[in-house]
Every structure is written in structure tokens, then in C-alpha cells.
N, C-alpha and C positions, 0 to 999 in steps of 0.2 A: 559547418566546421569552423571557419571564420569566430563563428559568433559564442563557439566553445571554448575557442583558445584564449579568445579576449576575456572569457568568463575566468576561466582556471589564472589568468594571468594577474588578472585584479584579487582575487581570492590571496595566490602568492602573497602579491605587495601586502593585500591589509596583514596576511600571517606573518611577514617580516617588520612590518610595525608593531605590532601586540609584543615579538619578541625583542624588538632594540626597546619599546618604553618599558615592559617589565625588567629589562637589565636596565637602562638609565637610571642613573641615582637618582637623577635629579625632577625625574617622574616619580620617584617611590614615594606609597602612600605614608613611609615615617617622613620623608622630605617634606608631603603637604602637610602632615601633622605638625612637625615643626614649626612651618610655616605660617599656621593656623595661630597653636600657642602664642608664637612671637606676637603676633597682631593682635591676640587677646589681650596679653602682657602690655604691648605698647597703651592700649586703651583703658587699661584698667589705668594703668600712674599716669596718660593724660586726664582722669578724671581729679586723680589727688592735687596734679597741677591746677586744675580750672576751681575746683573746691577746697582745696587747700594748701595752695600758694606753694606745693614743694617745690623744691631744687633741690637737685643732688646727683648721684652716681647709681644706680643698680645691675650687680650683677648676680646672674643665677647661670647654677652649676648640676649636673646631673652625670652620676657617675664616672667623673673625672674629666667630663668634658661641659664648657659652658653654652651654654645656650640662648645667652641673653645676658648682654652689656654695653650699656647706654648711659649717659649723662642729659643733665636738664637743667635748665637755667642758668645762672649767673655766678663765678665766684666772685664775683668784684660788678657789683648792680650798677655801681657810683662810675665804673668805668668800662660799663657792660664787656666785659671778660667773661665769654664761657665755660661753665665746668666740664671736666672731659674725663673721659673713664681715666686717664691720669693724674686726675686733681687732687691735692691732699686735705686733705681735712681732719680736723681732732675729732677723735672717735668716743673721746668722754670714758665711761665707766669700763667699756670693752677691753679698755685697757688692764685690768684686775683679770682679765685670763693669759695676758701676756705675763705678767708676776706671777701666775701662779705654776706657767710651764716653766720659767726661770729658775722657781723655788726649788721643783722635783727635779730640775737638771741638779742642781746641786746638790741634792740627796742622792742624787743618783752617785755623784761626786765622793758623796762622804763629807763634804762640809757645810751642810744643812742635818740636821734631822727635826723631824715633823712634831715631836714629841717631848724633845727638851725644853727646859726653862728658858723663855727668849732672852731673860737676864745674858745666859748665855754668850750671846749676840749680837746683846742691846742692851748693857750696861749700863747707860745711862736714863736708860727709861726709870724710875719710879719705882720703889718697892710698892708701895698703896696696888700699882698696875701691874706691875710684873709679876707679882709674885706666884699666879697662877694661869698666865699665860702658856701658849706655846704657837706654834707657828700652824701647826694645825688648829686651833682655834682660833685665831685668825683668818685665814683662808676659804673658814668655813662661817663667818659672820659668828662667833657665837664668844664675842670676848667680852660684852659689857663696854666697847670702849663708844665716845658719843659718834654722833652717825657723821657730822661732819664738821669739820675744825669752823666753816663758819661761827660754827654752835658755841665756841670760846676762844674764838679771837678776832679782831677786826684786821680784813686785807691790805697790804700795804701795792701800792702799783711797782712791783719790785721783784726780785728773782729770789726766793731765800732757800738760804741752805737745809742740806738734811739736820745740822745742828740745831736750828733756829726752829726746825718743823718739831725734833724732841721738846726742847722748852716748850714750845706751845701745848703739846698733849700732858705732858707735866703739871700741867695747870689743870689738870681735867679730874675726873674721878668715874667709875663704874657703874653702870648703871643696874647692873646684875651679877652674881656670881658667874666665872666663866663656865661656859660648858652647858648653864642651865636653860639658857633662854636662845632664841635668836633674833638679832638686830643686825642691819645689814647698815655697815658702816664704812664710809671712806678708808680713817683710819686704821682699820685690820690692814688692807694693802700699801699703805705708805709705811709702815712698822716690818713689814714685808720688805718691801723694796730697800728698806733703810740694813733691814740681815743681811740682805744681799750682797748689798755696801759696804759691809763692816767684816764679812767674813772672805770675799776677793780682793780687798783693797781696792777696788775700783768704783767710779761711779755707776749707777744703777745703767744711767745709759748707754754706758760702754758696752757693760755687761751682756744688754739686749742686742748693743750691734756685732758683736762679738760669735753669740750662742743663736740667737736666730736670725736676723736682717742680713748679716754678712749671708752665711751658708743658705739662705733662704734666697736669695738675690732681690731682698723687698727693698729694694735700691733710693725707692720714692719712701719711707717709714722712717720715724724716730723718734726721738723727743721733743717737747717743746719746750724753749727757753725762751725768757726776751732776747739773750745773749745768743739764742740758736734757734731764728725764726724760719721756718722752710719760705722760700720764698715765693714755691708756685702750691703755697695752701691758700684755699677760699676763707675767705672773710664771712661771718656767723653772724645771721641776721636772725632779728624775733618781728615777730607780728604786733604792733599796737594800732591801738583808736586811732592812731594818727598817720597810721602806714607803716609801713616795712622799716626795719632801721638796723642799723650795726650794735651788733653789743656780742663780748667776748668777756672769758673769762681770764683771770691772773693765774697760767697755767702751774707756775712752779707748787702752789699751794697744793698741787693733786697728784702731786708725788706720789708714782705706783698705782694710784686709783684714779687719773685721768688725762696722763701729760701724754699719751701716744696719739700723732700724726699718722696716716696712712692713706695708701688708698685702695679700691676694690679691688682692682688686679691683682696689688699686695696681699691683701686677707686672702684673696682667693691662694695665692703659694700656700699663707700658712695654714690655711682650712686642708689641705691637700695633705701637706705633710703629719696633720693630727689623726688620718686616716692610715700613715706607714709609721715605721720606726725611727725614722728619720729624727726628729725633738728629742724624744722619749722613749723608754722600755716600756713593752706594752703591760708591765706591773705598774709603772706610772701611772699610766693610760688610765688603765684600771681606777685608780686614788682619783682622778683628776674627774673624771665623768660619776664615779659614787655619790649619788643625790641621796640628802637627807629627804624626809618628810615633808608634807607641804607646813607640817606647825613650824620647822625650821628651815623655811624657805627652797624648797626641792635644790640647795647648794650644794655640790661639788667642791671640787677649787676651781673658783675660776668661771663656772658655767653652773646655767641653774639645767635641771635634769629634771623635763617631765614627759608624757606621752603625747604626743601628734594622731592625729585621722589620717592612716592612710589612704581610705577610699570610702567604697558602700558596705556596711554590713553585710555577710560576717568578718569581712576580712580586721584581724589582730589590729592592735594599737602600735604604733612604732616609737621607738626612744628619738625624743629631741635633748638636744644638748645646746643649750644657748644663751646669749646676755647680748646687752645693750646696753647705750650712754646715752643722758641728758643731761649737758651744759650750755652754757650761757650761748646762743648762737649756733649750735650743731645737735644733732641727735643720729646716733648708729643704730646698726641692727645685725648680726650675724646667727642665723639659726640654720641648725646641724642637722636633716632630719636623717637620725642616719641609715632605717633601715631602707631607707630607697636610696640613699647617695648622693643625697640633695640638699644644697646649700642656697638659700637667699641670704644675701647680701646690701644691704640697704644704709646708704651714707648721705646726709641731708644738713646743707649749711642754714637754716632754716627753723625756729622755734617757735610754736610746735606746728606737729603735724601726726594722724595716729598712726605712727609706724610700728605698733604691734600687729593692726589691722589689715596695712599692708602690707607687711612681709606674710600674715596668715594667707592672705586673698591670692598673691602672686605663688604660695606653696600652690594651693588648689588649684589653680589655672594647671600646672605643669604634671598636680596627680589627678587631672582628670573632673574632680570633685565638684558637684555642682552645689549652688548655697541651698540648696533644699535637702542636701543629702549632708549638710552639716550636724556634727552632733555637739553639743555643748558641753559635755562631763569634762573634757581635755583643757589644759590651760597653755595655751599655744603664747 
């Protein structure tokens, strides 16, 4: 009898454990999956680290909640300061999707349209250039203008105005009929940021802290100026024969197409908000994510638009919506995948490093995807 009771009593306890670990969250098999991922994720960009020198910020987000946000290295090597999921850093070309939501807030407005003669709004540009612009051919890379002011003027170490940015493109000339070709150019977003300018009376920067940064609470974002340097952004290093070294670029020159400071936590607001109505009507929406062609660069405004692997065959292709920046000492990466609700994040003081590769690599960690079940038709 004894040795009944003791039997039924132990039976009890193990049945009341089986029922507290399937209710503990923190036993649950999405808990160790998570858990799993994360430690994948960690080892995949210690690998980028030991192979190729990154430093940076990454975070990843999966259906409104993030999953993974961590920092690595140095922003300041000379005075080993660590970067920290609050670091700032110039985000480079990424910035051409912040102008292009700014642009359709003002359409939205009624003091932009997409469609008229930028003359319109930019006066002072050049008949030769203007004369068959518009703000939508700009936005969409497809105006003829040169790919980068490099290309016709030499940098002064200096802050120059949006006047001095027209003079310089004044000197320039077409490289195609607009509309006919596409060339993906600095220039369309600086000409952009410059409408912006001329039709609120305010500087472009305001403008952005104003319509997103303010309502967004991206508290750590904004321009850069020599005259408006963020004080806790990482310092931009490149790789040479001789070792790692500081080099940055003269940010005012990237007016509209490369002067935004940010950091992941930041993008991660505005990534969220591109997902509600928040910014934009979702007619906006709509214009901003409509990718051309791959002959005309799969561009939107603002994001290039093409399909991602969501997993194993048969399962459908999913829409990505995404861009990135390369400057002198930083490289970004923000891709949308969006019919999972998955965002990588990728900010790197550091040139270069293949961060198309790894934001691809850290997608498939989080969709499961093994590299054998990769398919290559997709342009990730």
C-alpha cells in the first residue's frame, strides 16, 4: 500500500511539472527558438567581425517586435569608445528615402506635386536642366542629371549652402532625355530636398525635424553639418594596406542624398511607422513602394522594390522594399521584407564590408532558410 501511494505521489509531481513547464513562457519551445536564432545571429556577425573587421549596430525586428539589437566595436578606435545600439552614425544614401517621404507629405499638403515643372520650385535651376524635369523623375532616378556632384566640382572642407549646391549642378549638363533612361544619381535628391526648401520656406532640416523626427521621437537623428555635428556619432573608418584609418566625408555636399545621422533604434520607429498611416496615406504608400523594372533600377521613391525567398519551395516570393548607403567611413542597410514583417537593420562605421550579404544571411537565420535551400533568381 505504502509503496502505491509513493508510486501515485511521484506520478502527481512529474504531471504537475509537465503542466507548470508547458505554461512557463520561459520553457516555451518559441522561447528556445528564439533563443536558438539569437545565438545563430550572434555567430553569424562574429564571423563578419573576425573576417571582415565590422563594427557597427544591428538590429532585427519581426512583426513589430524586435528580436535582436546589439552593437560591436569601436566608435572612436583612437579612444576605444564603444558603439552602442545608441550610436549615431551617417546612414549615407538611406537618406534619399527620408526625402522621398518628406516629398509625398507635401503632396499630400498640396504644395509639392509629383508632376509639375521643377522650374516651378526651383527657379533657379537651369533651363538646359529644367526644362523637362519633374519631381517625379527625380525621385525615380530617371532625369539625366550626373550621378554625383563629385563628377563637376571639386570639395571644399566647408558647409555650403543650398545656393551654392544650384550653381554647381548649373554647370552640369544631361546625360539622357528625362524619363528615357535610368541613372541612379545623388543629384535627383538634393534638387528634391532643395523643393522642399523653397516651397515651406524652411530649411530641409527643419523640415525632417518637424514632419518625422519630432512625432517619431528619433530624438538621436538628424542632419549633419560641420556647424551641427552630433556629438555622440561614431567616427568612419576604411580599411587600408596599412591598417584601419579615419576617413569621412564633407557631409553638406549630400544634401538630401546623404547628410542623415541616425541610429537603429531610430530607423526601427521610422520602419514601424511606414507599416501604419502614421507619415503617409496609404495612396502615398502606394507611389513610394511602386518599383519600376529591374532595366530602371526596381526604384520606387526612395526604396528599391524587389522580391526576397521567403523559405522552401513552393512557398510564393515576398515583396522587399529596401536601400542602402556607401560613404566615406560608414555603410547602412535597411531592408523591408514585408510580407513576413521583418526588418534587418544594419549600421556600420567601417568601409567596406559585404553588407548586402549580411543583411541577406541574417534575413534567413530568422526565416528559417537554410543556404542550400537558397535560390538565386531574387535580387536581395
Amino acid at each position: 500500500m505504502a509503496i502505491k501511494k509513493i508510486i501515485g505521489m511521484l506520478c502527481a509531481t512529474a504531471l504537475l511539472i509537465s503542466i507548470i513547464a508547458f505554461y512557463n513562457p520561459t520553457n516555451s519551445k518559441n522561447d528556445t527558438g528564439n533563443s536558438s536564432i539569437s545565438e545563430q545571429i550572434k555567430t553569424k556577425i562574429e564571423g563578419y567581425i573576425k573576417n571582415d573587421d565590422y563594427q557597427g549596430a544591428v538590429l532585427i525586428a519581426k512583426e513589430g517586435k524586435i528580436v535582436f539589437n546589439k552593437a560591436y566595436g569601436f566608435a572612436d578606435r583612437e579612444q576605444k569608445i564603444a558603439n552602442t545600439s545608441q550610436t549615431q552614425f551617417l546612414i549615407g544614401s538611406l537618406t534619399k528615402s527620408f526625402v522621398a517621404v518628406s516629398v509625398l507629405q507635401l503632396v499630400e499638403e498640396g504644395l509639392l506635386d509629383l508632376n509639375a515643372p521643377i522650374q516651378k520650385y526651383i527657379p533657379e535651376l537651369k533651363d538646359e536642366l529644367a526644362k523637362s524635369l519633374t519631381l517625379h523623375l527625380l525621385l525615380k532616378h530617371q532625369s539625366g542629371l550626373a550621378p554625383h556632384l563629385e563628377r563637376i566640382t571639386d570639395f571644399e572642407d566647408k558647409d555650403v549652402s543650398s545656393k551654392e549646391i544650384i550653381e554647381i549642378i548649373n554647370t552640369s549638363s544631361l546625360a539622357f532625355t528625362p524619363g528615357e533612361e535610368y541613372q541612379y544619381s545623388n543629384l535627383n535628391y538634393t534638387l528634391s530636398a532643395i523643393a522642399i526648401e523653397n516651397v515651406t520656406n524652411k530649411p530641409y532640416a527643419q523640415v525632417l525635424q518637424e514632419k518625422t523626427f519630432i512625432p517619431l521621437e528619433m530624438n538621436r537623428s538628424g542632419i549633419e553639418r560641420k556647424s551641427n555635428y552630433p556629438i555622440k556619432r561614431a567616427k568612419g573608418y576604411r580599411k587600408t594596406t596599412f591598417g584601419i584609418k579615419n576617413e569621412e566625408n564633407i557631409v553638406s555636399y549630400a544634401l538630401g542624398s546623404g547628410d542623415i545621422f541616425s541610429t537603429v533604434e531610430d530607423l526601427y520607429k521610422w520602419d514601424q511607422a511606414l507599416y501604419k498611416n502614421t507619415l503617409l496615406s496609404e495612396k502615398s504608400k502606394s507611389l513610394l513602394f511602386d518599383g519600376e523594372n529591374r532595366a530602371f533600377g526596381n526604384y520606387g521613391y526612395g526604396f528599391r522594390i524587389t522580391e526576397y525567398q521567403r523559405g522552401k519551395a513552393p512557398l510564393k516570393n515576398g515583396i522587399l522594399m529596401r536601400h542602402g548607403g556607401t560613404m566615406d567611413g560608414f555603410m547602412s542597410n535597411l531592408h523591408r521584407y514585408s510580407d513576413d514583417k521583418l526588418t534587418v537593420i544594419i549600421l556600420g562605421n567601417i568601409r567596406t564590408f559585404p553588407i548586402r550579404q549580411m543583411t541577406r544571411e541574417l534575413k534567413e537565420i530568422v526565416l528559417g532558410i537554410q543556404p542550400e535551400d537558397r535560390i538565386h533568381s531574387t535580387h536581395e
